[in-house]
Each structure stands twice: as C-alpha cells, then as structure tokens.
C-alpha positions, 0 to 999 in steps of 0.5 A: 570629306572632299579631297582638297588639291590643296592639302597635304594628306598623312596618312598616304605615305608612312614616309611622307606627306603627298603634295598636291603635284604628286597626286596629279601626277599620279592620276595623270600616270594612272589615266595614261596605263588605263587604270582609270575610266572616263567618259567625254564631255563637251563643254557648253556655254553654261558648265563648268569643271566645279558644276560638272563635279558637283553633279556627278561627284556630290563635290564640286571642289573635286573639279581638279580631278578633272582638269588633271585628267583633261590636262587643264590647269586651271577650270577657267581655262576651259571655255565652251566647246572644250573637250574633257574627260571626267572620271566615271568612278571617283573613288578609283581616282581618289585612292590614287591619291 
C-alpha cells in the first residue's frame, strides 16, 4: 500500500496522528543531514514527477516525495529542464514518515 500525502497515519505516533506537512518536513530535514540518498534528474519534455515515481518506485502517487525533497510544491511546477532529486531508496524515506 502507497503512502498517500493526504493521509493521516496512526500508527506513527502513540501520541498523535502526522499530517501530511509534518512528514514532508521530516523528509525535507532528513535530506538536509544526509540520511537520505538521491540521485539528479533532468527533466525532459515528456516526464513527469507521478511518471518518474512510478518508474522507479512501482507507485506514482509516491510523486510528492520527490517534489518535498526537490523543494516542489506541486508536480506541475516542474516544467522540462528541471532539475530534481529523487530518492534511491524509497523505503528509507518512507519510514521517515
């Protein structure tokens, strides 16, 4: 099962539930102390934050974990010629979460 942005997981915090800006923070501080690999996209014409999560993830609702690491808020900001930084190991990041 894909970890949707737009839920709100339980099992995370016995104390709470962590929203969807609480998890992207966490990756974005996570990425920022090194704890998390990635690798360099240049975007062309034809891809896409969802098509590229779906290629290497297997999911490409997982497309918000690459925008939070790129510092994209939203996957149509990314025209061609965007560089991006996609995580290499998706499981890493989503335990972040």
């Amino acid at each position: 099962m894909a970890v949707s942005r737009y839920q709100k997981d339980t099992i995370i915090s016995a104390q709470g539930r962590l929203a969807t800006a609480e998890g992207v923070v966490r990756i974005r501080q996570a990425f920022a102390a090194g704890r998390i690999a990635t690798r360099e996209i240049v975007l062309t014409e034809s891809q896409r934050l969802d098509g590229i999560a779906s290629e290497l993830y297997g999911d490409g609702r997982l497309w918000w974990v690459i925008a939070a690491i790129s510092g994209i808020g939203w996957w149509l900001q990314a025209p061609p010629g965007t560089r991006i930084l996609v995580p290499t190991d998706i499981n890493a990041v989503l335990g972040l979460v």
